[in-house]
C-alpha positions in Angstrom: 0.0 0.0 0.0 2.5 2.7 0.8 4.1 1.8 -2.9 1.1 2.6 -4.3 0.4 5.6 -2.4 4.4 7.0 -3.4 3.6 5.7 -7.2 0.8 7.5 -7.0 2.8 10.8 -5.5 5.0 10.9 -7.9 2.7 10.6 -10.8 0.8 13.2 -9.9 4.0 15.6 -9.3 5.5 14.4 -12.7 2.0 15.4 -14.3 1.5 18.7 -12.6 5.3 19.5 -13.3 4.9 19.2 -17.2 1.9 21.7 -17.9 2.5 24.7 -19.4 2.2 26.6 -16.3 5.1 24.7 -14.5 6.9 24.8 -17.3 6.7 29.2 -17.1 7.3 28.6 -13.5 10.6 26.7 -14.0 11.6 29.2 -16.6 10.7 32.3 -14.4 13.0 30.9 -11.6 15.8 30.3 -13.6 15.7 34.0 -15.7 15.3 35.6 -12.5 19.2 37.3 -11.6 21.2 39.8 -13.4 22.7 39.3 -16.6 25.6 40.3 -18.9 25.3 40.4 -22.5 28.3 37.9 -23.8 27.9 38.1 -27.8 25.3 39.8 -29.8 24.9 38.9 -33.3 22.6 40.4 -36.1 21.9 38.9 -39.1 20.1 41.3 -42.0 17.3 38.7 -44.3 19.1 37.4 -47.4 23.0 37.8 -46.1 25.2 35.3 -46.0 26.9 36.3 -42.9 25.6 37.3 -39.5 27.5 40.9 -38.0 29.0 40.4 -34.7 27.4 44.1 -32.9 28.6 42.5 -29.2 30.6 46.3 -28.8 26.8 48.1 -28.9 26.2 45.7 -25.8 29.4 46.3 -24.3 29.2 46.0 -20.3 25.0 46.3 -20.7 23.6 44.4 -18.1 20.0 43.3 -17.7 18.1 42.1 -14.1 15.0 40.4 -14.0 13.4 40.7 -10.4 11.5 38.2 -8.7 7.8 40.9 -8.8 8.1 40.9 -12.7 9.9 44.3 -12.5 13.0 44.7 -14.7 16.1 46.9 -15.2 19.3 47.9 -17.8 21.5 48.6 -17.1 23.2 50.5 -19.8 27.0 51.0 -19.5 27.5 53.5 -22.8 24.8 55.9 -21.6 25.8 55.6 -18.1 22.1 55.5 -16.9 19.7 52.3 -15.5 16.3 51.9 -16.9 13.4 50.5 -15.3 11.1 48.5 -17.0 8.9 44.9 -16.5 8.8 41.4 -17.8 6.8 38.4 -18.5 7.2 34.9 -20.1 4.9 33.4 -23.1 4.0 30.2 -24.0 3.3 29.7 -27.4 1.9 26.1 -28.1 2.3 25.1 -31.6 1.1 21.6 -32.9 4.6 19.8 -31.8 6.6 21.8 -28.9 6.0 25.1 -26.7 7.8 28.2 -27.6 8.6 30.1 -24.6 9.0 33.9 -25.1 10.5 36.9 -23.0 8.8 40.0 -23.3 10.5 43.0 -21.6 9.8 46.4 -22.1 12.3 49.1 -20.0 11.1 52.8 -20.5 13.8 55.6 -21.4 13.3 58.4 -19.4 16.4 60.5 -21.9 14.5 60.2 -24.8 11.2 59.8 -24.4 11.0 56.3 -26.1 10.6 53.2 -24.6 12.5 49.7 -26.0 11.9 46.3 -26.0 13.2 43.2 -25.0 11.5 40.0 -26.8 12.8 37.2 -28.2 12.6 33.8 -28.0 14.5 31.5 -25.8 16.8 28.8 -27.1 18.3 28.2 -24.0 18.1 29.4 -20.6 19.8 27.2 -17.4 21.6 28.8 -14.2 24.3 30.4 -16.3 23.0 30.9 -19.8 20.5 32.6 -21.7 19.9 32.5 -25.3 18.1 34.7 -26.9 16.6 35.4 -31.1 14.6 38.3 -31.8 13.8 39.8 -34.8 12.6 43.4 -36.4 12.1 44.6 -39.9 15.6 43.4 -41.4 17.2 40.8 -40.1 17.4 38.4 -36.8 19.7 39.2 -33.5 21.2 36.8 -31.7 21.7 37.1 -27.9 23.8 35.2 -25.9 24.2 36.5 -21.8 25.4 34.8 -19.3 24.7 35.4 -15.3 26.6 37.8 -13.0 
């Protein structure tokens, strides 16, 4: 009886662990810390090669806080933007996509940016990023401070 009652446990913690929910969960705990941006590549559509632009980024720094509230760190400008965060889930037919959407409002000039971009990878020292605007693709690669 008490294998079935652990069998039983640990069904219905592997079940409840794999919805989409848990899975935003897991990903929220593991963005949540301040990171550095390690190479940033943009690629424009129809080029052959990818730029490396990792010297725009240099020293930029990005913190995700636990209450969904962000900030950048920018080194260049010498000034630290607030802003917030959330992670999507976008279920497709096969896999989830999960999604960070972070928006950081620029008190200088007036005009907010944008963090979004799907993550490729994210574990307790990496984070992967793609994003993409009118042109081309970037690439983001951080890593943990």
């Amino acid at each position: 009886m008490k294998h079935l009652l652990l069998w039983l446990l640990i069904g219905v913690i592997g079940v409840s662990s794999c919805t989409k929910e848990g899975i935003i969960r897991r990903k929220e705990d593991r963005l949540i810390g301040a990171w550095v941006f390690d190479k940033v590549f943009y690629k424009r559509d129809n080029a052959l090669f990818r730029d490396n632009i990792t010297h725009e980024y240099h020293n930029d720094v990005v913190e995700f806080f636990p209450d969904y509230t962000a900030a950048y760190d920018d080194f260049s400008l010498r000034s630290v933007f607030a802003g917030e965060w959330s992670i999507i889930a976008d279920e497709d037919v096969d896999d989830l996509e999960i999604f960070v959407d972070a928006v950081f409002y620029d008190f200088l000039n007036r005009e907010d940016f944008f963090l979004f971009g799907s993550i490729d990878r994210l574990n307790r020292n990496k984070l992967n990023l793609e994003a993409s605007d009118r042109n081309g693709k970037f690439t983001f690669r951080l890593r943990r401070l």
